[in-house]
N, C-alpha and C positions, 0 to 999 in steps of 0.2 A: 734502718731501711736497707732492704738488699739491691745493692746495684747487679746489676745485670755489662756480662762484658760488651753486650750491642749498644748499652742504653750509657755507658760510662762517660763518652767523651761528649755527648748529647747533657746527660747531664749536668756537667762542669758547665757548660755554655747556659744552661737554664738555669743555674743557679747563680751568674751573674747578671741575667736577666733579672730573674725574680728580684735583687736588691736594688737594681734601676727602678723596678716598678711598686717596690715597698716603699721608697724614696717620696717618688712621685703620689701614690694614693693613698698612702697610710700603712694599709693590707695590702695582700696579694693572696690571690684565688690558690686552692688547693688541687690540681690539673686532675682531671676524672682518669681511672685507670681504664682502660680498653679491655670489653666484656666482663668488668666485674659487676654491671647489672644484668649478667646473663643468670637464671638459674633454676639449673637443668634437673629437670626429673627421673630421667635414665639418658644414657649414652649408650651404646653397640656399636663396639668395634666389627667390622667384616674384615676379615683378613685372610687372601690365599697366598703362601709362600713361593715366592721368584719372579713377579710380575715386572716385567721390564713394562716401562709404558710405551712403548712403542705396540709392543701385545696383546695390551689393553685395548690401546686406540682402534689396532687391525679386526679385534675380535667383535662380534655380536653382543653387546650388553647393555641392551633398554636399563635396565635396573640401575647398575651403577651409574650410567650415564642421566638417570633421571635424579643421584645425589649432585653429583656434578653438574646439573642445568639448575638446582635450587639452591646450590651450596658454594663453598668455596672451594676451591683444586689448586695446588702445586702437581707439576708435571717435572718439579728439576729438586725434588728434594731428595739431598744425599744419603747412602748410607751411612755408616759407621765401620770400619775397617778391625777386622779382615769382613769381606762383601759375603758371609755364612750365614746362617738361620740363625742360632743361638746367641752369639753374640748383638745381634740387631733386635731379635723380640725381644728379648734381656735388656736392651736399651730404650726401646721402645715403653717398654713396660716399668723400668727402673728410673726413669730421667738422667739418664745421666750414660757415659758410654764406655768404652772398656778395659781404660785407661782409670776410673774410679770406680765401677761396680767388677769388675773383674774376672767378668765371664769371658774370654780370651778366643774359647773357639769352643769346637761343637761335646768336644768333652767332657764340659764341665759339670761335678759333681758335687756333693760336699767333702766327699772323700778323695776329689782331684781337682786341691788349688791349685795352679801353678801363680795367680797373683790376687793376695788379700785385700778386698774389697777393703777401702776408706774406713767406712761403717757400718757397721752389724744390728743386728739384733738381738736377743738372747738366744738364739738360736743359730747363729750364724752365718743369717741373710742381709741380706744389702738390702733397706726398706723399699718398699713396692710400691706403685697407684693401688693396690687392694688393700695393704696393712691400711695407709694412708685412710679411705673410702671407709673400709670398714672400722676403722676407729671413729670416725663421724657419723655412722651411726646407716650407713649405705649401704644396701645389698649389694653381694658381688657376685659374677660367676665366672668360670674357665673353661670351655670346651676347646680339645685339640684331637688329632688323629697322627701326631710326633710323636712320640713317647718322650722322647728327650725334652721335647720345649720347656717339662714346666719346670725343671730340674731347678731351675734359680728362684724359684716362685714359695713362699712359705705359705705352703697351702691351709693354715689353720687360718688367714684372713678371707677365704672362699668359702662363700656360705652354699654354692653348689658347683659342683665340677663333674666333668664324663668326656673318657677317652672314648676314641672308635677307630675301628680299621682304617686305616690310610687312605681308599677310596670310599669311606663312606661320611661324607660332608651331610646327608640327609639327615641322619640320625643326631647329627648334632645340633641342625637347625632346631629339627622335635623337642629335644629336649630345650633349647633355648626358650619355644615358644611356650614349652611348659611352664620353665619358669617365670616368664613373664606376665603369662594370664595367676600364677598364683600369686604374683608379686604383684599387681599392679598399680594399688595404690601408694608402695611404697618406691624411693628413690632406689634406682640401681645404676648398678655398672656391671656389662657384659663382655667380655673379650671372645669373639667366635672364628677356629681357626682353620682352615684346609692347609694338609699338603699336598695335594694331588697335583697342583700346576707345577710343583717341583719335579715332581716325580716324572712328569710325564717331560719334562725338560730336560732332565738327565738321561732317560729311557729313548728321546725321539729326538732331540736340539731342540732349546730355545727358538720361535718362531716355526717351528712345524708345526704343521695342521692337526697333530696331538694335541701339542699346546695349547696352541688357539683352540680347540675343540675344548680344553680341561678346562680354562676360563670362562668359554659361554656356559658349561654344566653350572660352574659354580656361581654365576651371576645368576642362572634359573633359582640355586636354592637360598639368595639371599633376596631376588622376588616374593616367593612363598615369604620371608619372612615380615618383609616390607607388606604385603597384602591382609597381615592378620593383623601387624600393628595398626592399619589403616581400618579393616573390621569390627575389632575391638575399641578402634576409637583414641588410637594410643600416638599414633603417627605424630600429628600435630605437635605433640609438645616431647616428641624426643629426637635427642642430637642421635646421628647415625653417621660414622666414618669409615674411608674403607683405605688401608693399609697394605705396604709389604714390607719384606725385607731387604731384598736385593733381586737384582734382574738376575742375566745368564746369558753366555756367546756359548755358541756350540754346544757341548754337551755339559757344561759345567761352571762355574763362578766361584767365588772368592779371590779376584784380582781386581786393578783398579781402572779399567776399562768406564765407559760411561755407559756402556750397556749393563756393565754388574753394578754400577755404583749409582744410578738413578733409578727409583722410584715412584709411583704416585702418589698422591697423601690428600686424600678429600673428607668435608666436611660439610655437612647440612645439619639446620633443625632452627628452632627460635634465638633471634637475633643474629645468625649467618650471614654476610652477603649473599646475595644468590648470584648465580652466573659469574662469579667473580674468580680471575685466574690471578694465583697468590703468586707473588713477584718477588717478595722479600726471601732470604737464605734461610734454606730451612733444612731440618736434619730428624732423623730419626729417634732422636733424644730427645726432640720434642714432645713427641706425644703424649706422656703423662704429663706433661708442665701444663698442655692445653686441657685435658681431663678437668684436672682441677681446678684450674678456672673454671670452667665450663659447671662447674659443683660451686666456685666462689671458696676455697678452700686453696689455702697455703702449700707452699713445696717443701720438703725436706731440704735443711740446709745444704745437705751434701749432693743434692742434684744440681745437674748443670744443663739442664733441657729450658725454653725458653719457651714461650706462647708469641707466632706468628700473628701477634695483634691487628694485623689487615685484615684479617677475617671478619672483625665485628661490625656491625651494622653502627 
């Protein structure tokens, strides 16, 4: 059984329990894991790059804020250092952070390691939530408007992917919604991505009315997408969370600031708390450890992301 480093000293104490209470009854109960009777029929990531939650809170956004009145919210979950894009969706997406999958900063190529991932693949990727998904038999997809994000990504576990202009998050909704209504009897996993609230944070500072302007745009096109899942009838029984990678002071980030080094990190759909603000330590490496739960489905030995178990109903 894989101990977990939250769950290690917790442990030891319940396994001197358990032999007082094996003593005493004979047996002792097998203790239910938290959300492994969750199981999910699609998941969608929403994710725009840089969102400090301060940004969030100040900006206009019914939609996300309608994941957050049904679902669960962390408002203090860390990033992963250095406080950059690549290294955080790379961790995000990898479970584990950059210290073991070895994406280090925004360079990274296959032809520019500077540190060799733990584990590979034959190909020379550090295993993903997509290989993971798609070897259980799960649709996947990737839409970005980075050209760099997907660089860590072995895209032959993507059964659909489409880049777009840096300001065009619309097009990528489309194409999501496409996939969906063709997929929709079958399980998937979506990761949908904007840069434009970066851009327009480097271009204006972090918390100017650009900003905050490029947030409500993008909350509009994750509406549109919320409305067709609810249309087609699809809403109800799928998880939908919305992501970032790090905030931004001034004109820039990758320092360790708590304006670049917090995040938000929400989640809604069947078996969520609802209205629930997550309290436990939580980090950006999480988020595929939760995916697959959320699938009922094992992690890769070499990640080190965890699943914020308070979330579960």
């Amino acid at each position: 059984m894989k101990i977990s480093r939250r769950s290690f000293v917790k442990t030891g104490l319940a396994a001197s329990a358990a032999l007082a209470a094996t003593s005493l009854l004979g047996t002792a109960c097998t203790p239910a894991v938290p959300g492994k009777k969750v199981k999910a029929k699609r998941v969608i990531i929403f994710t725009f790059d840089g969102i400090r939650v301060d940004g969030l809170a100040q900006a206009n956004t019914p939609n996300i804020d309608s994941l957050i009145a049904t679902g669960s919210a962390s408002f203090l979950t860390r990033d992963v250092m250095p406080s950059i894009t690549l290294p955080n969706y790379t961790s995000h997406l990898l479970g584990a952070g950059p210290e073991v999958h070895g994406v280090v900063d925004n360079s990274w190529t296959m032809d520019n390691i500077k540190l060799p991932a733990v584990e590979t693949d034959q190909d020379g990727y550090f295993p993903s939530v997509f290989k993971v998904l798609h070897d259980a038999g799960i649709k996947t997809a990737y839409y970005w408007n980075w050209l760099p994000l997907i660089n860590p990504i072995n895209q032959k576990w993507l059964d659909d992917k489409l880049s777009s202009e840096e300001n065009d998050y619309a097009t990528l909704c489309d194409r999501a919604m496409e996939f969906i209504a063709a997929n929709r009897d079958q399980k998937m996993f979506m990761f949908l991505y904007d840069v434009w609230t970066d851009v327009m944070g480097h271009r204006h500072q972090w918390m100017s009315p650009e900003y905050i302007k490029s947030i409500e745009d993008d909350d509009a096109q994750v509406g549109r997408v919320i409305d067709f899942l609810k249309k087609e009838g699809l809403y109800e029984d799928s998880h939908l969370m919305f992501i970032s990678d790090h905030g931004g002071i001034g004109y820039g980030h990758g320092g360790t600031t708590p304006e670049e080094m917090t995040v938000p990190w929400i989640i809604s759909g069947p078996g969520i708390k609802k209205g629930f603000t997550i309290e436990e330590s939580n980090n950006t490496v999480n988020t595929a450890s939760t995916v697959l739960r959320l699938f009922g489905l094992d992690q890769p030995l070499a990640w080190t992301g965890e699943v914020p178990t308070s979330i579960f109903e």
